[in-house]
Residue, then its C-alpha position, 0 to 999 in steps of 0.5 A: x478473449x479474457x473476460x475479468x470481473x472488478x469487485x469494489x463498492x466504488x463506482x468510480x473505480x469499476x469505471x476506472x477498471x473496466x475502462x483500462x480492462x476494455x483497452x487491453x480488448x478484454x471482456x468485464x463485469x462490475x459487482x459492488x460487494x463480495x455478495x454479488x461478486x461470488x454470485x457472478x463467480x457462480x454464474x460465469x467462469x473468470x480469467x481474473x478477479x480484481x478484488x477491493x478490500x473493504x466493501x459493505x456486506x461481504x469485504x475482499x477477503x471474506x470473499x477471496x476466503x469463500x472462493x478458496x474454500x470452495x475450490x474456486x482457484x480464479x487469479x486474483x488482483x486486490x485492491x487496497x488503501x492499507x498496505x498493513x503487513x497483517x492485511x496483506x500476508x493475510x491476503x496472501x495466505x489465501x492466494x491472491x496473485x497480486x496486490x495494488x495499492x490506491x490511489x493506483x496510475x492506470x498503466x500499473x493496473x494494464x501492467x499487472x493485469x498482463x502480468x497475471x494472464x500472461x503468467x496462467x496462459x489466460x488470453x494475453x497472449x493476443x496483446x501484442x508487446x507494442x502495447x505495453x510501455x516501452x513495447x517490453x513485457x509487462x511487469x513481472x513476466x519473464x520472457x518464456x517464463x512466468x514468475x514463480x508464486x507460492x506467496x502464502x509461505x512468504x514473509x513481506x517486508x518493506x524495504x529492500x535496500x542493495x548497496x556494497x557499502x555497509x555504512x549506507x543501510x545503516x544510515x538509512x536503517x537510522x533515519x526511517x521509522x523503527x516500525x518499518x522493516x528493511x532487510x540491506x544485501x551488498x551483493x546481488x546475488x544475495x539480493x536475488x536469493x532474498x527477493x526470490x523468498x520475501x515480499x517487498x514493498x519498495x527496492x532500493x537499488x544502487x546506481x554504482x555497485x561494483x561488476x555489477x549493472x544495476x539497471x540489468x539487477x533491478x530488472x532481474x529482481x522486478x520479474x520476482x517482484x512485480x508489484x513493489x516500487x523500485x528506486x535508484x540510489x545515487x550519488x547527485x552529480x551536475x547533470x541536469x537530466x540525471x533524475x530523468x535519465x535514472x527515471x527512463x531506466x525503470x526507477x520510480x524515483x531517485x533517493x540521493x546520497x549522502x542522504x538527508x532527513x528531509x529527502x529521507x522523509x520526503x521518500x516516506x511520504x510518498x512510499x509509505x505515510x500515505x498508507x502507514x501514517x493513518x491507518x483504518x480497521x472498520x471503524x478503528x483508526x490507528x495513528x502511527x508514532x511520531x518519530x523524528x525531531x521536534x520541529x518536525x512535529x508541525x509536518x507531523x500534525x499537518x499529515x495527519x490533517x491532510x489524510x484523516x478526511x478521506x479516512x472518514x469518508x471510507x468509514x461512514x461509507x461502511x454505515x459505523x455511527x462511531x470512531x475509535x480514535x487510537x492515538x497511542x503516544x502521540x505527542x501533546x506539547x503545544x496546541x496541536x493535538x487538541x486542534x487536529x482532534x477538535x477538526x477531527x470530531x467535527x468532520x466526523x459529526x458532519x458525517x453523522x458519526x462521534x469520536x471516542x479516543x484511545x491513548x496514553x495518560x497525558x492524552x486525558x489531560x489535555x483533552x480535559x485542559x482545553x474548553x473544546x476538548x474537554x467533552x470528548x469521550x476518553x478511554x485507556x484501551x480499545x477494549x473499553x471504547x468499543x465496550x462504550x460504544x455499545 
């Protein structure tokens, strides 16, 4: 029997982790930190190791690193909020198996936790196939085969998009954030070649590609890549049950054509801005440039309120008495920046904690043109807030 050791200072994940690692009928223990995780490591010998990113007193990758380095080669699972390239090539550089992004669902835990056992003939092979949805293999894990990892040589990129009509990866490629990488194939032979030497986060695939079975394709490329999100191109018919029926073919969602802004956008939200649009480096707070139309600045402003309490909770919990706040070049028409940041500073000192910000010029002059803005700490670069801070 496996027996997996989950690392992450949360108790509430543990408990959601062990919880769906004792219903597959595998063994687990609990460490809050890297610390005590390498502690067990050197105690008892683990099948796999679910890895938390940031934690007090040793994170995720120092502990994956130290793991490493002492030749200790355990599979491992990390567990992340950022879905950063740097942070996620970094992690794969020192060997981790595979990733998941928080908030996870539990089966995408079951599902990567066969796949990883499966794949090192680590026990999983007392799970019957009924228990995994649809009774099919788990995610990634090829019947009589597993999937072929050598990660540390792979570049990640965002977006895989496979359609044999050029004009749609263009049109596409024009409507999503130009910080976003996407690389576009018409064939999916050229598609599987790519999916067999990258890493990608989401696949788009096309329901009408010609000789080609699209459901058989987005197969074939999840066994190569097991962890990223799959979504069907296709064009809107009549049919009432269409999502469903695309859904109950492996899609995670649909994106329809022609596409729209706000379906595109609507697409972002839910695969990327809940990790890219505010984004967090211990005590360092990056917001993602604005890009669109003016009058979708008010959305804009109102993800940012919506994602920067829990951010704050995150930051606090590792014991920082201060924010650096980088806007970069955030827009400052109107009264919404001074708004968000006037929220912000509060729930930040409702925490215990003060804001300094970082960004462009114009930043300066609204923070000082503005009664409730005009005391908060102002710096050019983030090499004189944090020479401020201390």
């Amino acid at each position: 029997m496996a027996t997996i050791l989950t690392v992450d200072d949360s108790r509430a994940v543990r408990t959601i982790v062990s919880k769906q690692v004792k219903d597959l009928g595998f063994e687990v223990d609990e460490a809050e930190d890297g610390v005590l995780g390498l502690a067990k490591l050197a105690e008892c010998q683990f099948d796999l190791v679910i890895l938390d990113v940031t934690m007090p007193n040793m994170d995720g990758p120092t502990m994956l690193g130290k793991m490493r380095d002492s030749g200790n080669t355990t599979p491992v699972i990390m567990l992340t909020s950022e879905s950063k390239r740097s942070i996620i090539a970094g992690a794969m550089k020192s060997g981790i198996t595979d990733y998941i992004l928080k908030p996870f669902k539990p089966e995408e835990l079951r599902n990567k936790i066969l796949s990883v056992l499966q794949g090192a003939g680590g026990g999983a092979e007392d799970v019957v196939a009924s228990s995994m949805p649809g009774g099919a293999p788990a995610a990634g894990v090829a019947a009589g085969a597993s999937p072929a990892r050598d990660p540390g040589a792979k570049q990640f990129v965002d977006v895989m998009v496979v359609d044999d009509m050029e004009n749609v990866h263009k049109r596409l490629r024009g409507m999503v954030p130009a910080h976003l990488s996407m690389n576009g194939f018409t064939s999916a032979q050229s598609a599987l070649a790519s999916a067999r030497e990258k890493v990608y986060r989401v696949i788009l695939v096309d329901t009408e590609i010609p000789d080609v079975n699209s459901t058989v394709l987005a197969q074939q490329i999840k066994v190569l890549q097991p962890h990223a999100a799959f979504v069907a191109l296709a064009l809107r018919t009549t049919a009432p049950e269409q999502t469903k029926d695309l859904k109950s073919q492996g899609f995670s969602e649909v994106l329809y054509k022609p596409f729209t802004q706000d379906h595109v956008d609507d697409f972002m939200v839910q695969y990327f801005d809940n990790q890219d649009f505010l984004t967090s480096e211990d005590n360092l707070l990056k917001v993602a440039p604005f890009v669109g139309k003016p009058e979708r600045l008010e959305r804009y402003f109102g993800r940012l309120s919506q994602l920067f309490p829990a951010v704050l909770n995150k930051v606090a919990a590792a014991c920082y008495e201060e924010i650096i706040l980088d806007l970069g070049s955030v827009p400052t028409q109107g009264d919404r920046l001074p708004k968000l940041l006037v929220s912000v500073a509060g729930q930040a000192k409702e925490v215990g904690m003060s804001m300094s910000v970082v960004g462009a010029p114009d930043i300066q002059k609204v923070l000082a043109s503005f009664e409730e803005t005009k005391n908060i700490k102002y710096f050019a670069s983030i090499q004189e807030a944090r020479a401020g801070a201390a």
